[in-house]
Backbone as numpy.savetxt, mean C-alpha at the origin, in Angstrom:
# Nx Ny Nz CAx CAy CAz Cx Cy Cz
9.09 14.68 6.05 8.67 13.29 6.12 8.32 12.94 7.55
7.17 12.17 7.86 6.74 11.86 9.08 7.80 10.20 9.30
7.31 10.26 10.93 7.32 8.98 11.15 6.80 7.99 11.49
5.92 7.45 10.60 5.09 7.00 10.37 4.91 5.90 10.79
5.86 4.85 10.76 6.24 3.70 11.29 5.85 3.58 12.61
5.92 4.67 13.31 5.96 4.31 14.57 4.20 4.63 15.13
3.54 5.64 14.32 2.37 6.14 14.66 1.23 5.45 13.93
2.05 4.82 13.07 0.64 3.45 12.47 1.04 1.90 12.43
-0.06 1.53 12.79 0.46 0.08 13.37 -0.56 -0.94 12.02
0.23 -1.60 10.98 -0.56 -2.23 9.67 -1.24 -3.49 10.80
-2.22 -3.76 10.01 -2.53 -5.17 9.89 -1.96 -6.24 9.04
-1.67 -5.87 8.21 -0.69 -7.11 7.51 0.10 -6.09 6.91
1.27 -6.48 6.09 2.48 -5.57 5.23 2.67 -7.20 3.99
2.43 -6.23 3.31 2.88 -7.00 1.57 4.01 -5.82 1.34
4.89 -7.14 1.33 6.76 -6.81 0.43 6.34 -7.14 -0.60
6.16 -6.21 -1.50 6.38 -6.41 -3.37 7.93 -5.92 -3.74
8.86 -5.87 -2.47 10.20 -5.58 -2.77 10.90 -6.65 -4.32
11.09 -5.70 -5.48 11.82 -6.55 -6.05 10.85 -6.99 -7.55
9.25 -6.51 -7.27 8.69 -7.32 -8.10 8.04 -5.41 -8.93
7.98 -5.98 -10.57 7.64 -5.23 -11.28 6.20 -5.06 -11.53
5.85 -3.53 -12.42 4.18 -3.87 -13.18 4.03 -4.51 -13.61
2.75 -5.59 -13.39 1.88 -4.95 -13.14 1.71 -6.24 -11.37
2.95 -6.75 -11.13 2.73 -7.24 -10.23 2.39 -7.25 -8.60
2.97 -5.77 -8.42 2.21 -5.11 -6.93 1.03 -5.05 -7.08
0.57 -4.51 -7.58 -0.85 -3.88 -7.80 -1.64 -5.12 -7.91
-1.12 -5.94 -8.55 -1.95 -7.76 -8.63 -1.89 -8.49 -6.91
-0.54 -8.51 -6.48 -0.50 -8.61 -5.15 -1.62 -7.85 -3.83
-1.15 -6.82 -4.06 -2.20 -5.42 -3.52 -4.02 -6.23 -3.52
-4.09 -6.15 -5.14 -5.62 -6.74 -4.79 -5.82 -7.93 -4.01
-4.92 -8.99 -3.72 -5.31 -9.67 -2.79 -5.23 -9.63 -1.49
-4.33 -8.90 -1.37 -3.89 -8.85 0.45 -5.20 -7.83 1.12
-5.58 -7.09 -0.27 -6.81 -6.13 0.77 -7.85 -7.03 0.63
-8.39 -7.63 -0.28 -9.26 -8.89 -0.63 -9.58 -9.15 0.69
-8.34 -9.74 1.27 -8.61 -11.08 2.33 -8.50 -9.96 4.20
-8.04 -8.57 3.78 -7.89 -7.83 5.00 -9.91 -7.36 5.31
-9.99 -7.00 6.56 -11.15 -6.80 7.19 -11.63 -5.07 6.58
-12.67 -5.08 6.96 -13.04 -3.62 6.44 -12.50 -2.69 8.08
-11.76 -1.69 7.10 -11.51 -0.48 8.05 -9.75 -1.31 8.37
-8.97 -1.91 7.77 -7.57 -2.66 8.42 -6.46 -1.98 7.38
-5.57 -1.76 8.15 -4.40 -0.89 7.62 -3.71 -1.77 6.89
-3.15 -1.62 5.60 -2.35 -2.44 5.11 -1.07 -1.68 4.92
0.11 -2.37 4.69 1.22 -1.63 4.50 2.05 -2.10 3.43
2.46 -1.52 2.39 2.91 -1.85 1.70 4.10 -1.36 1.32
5.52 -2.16 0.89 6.57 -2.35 0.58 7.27 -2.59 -0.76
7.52 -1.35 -1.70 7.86 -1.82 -3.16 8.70 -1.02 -3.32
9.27 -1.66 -4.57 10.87 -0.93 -5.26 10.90 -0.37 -6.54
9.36 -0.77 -7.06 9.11 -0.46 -8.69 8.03 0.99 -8.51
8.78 1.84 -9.05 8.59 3.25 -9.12 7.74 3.59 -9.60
7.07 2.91 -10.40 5.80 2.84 -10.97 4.47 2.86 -10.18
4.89 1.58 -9.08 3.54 2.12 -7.84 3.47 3.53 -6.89
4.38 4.79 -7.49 4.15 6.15 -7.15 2.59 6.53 -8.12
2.45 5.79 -8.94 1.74 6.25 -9.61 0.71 4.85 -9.42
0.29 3.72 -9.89 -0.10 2.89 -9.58 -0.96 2.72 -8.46
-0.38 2.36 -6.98 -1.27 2.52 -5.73 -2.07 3.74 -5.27
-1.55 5.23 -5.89 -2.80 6.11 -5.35 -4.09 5.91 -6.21
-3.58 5.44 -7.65 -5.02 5.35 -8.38 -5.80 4.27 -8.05
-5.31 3.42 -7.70 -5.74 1.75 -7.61 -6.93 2.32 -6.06
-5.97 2.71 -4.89 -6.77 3.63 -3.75 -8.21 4.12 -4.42
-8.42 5.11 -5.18 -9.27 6.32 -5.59 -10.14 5.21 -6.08
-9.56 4.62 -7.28 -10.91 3.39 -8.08 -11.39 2.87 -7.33
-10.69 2.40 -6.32 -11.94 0.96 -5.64 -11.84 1.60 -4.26
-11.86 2.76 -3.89 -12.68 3.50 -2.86 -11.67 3.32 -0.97
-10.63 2.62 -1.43 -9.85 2.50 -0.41 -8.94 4.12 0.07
-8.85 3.73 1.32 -8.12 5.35 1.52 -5.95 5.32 1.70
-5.44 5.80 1.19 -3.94 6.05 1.06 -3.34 7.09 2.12
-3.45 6.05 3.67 -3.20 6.94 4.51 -1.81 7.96 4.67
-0.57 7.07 4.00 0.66 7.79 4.12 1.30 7.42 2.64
2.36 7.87 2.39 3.19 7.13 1.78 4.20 7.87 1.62
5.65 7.14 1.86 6.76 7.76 1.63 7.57 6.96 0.71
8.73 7.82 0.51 10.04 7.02 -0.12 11.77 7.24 0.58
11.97 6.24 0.85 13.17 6.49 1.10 14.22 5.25 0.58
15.19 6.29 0.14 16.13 5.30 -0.71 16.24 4.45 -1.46
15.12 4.87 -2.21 14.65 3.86 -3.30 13.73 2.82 -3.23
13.24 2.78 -1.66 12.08 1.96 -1.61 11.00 3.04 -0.81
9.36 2.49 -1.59 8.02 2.72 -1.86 7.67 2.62 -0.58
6.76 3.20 0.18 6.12 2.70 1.26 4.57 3.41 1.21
3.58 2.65 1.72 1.88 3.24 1.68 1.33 2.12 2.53
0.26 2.94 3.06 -0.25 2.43 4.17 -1.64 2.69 3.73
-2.69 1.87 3.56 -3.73 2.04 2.77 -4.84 1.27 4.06
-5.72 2.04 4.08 -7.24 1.75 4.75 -8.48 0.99 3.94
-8.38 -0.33 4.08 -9.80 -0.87 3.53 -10.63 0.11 3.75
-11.72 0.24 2.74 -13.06 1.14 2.83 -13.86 -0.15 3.81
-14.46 0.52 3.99 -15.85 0.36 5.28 -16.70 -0.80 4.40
-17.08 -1.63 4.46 -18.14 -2.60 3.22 -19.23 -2.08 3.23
């Protein structure tokens, strides 16, 4: 596991700590919505489901999934707006 934290710096971080499907992923689409093209987002969840969820959501709408780890039961991904 890297450390990631320290070598990427988000532009904004959405805590979906706590919240279920299909509600990150609903969150997610807005926070990149309103982020700039090419801006790191970081994201924070507890529902195990976005292991699976945020890389596809990434691939469909062309955004890139720079890291992502887990530790101790919480989700972490750091996702790159695509370029407009």
């Amino acid at each position: 596991m890297t450390d990631t934290d320290s070598t990427l710096t988000a532009d904004a971080v959405l805590d979906a700590s706590g919240l279920n499907c299909p509600e990150p992923v609903m969150m997610l689409h807005q926070y990149v919505r309103d982020l700039s093209a090419g801006g790191l987002l970081k994201v924070i969840a507890t529902d195990p489901s976005t292991r699976r969820d945020i890389p596809k959501f990434c691939v469909f709408l062309g955004h890139e999934l720079v890291e992502q780890q887990e530790q101790s039961g919480t989700y972490l991904y750091w996702i790159r707006k695509k370029l407009d």
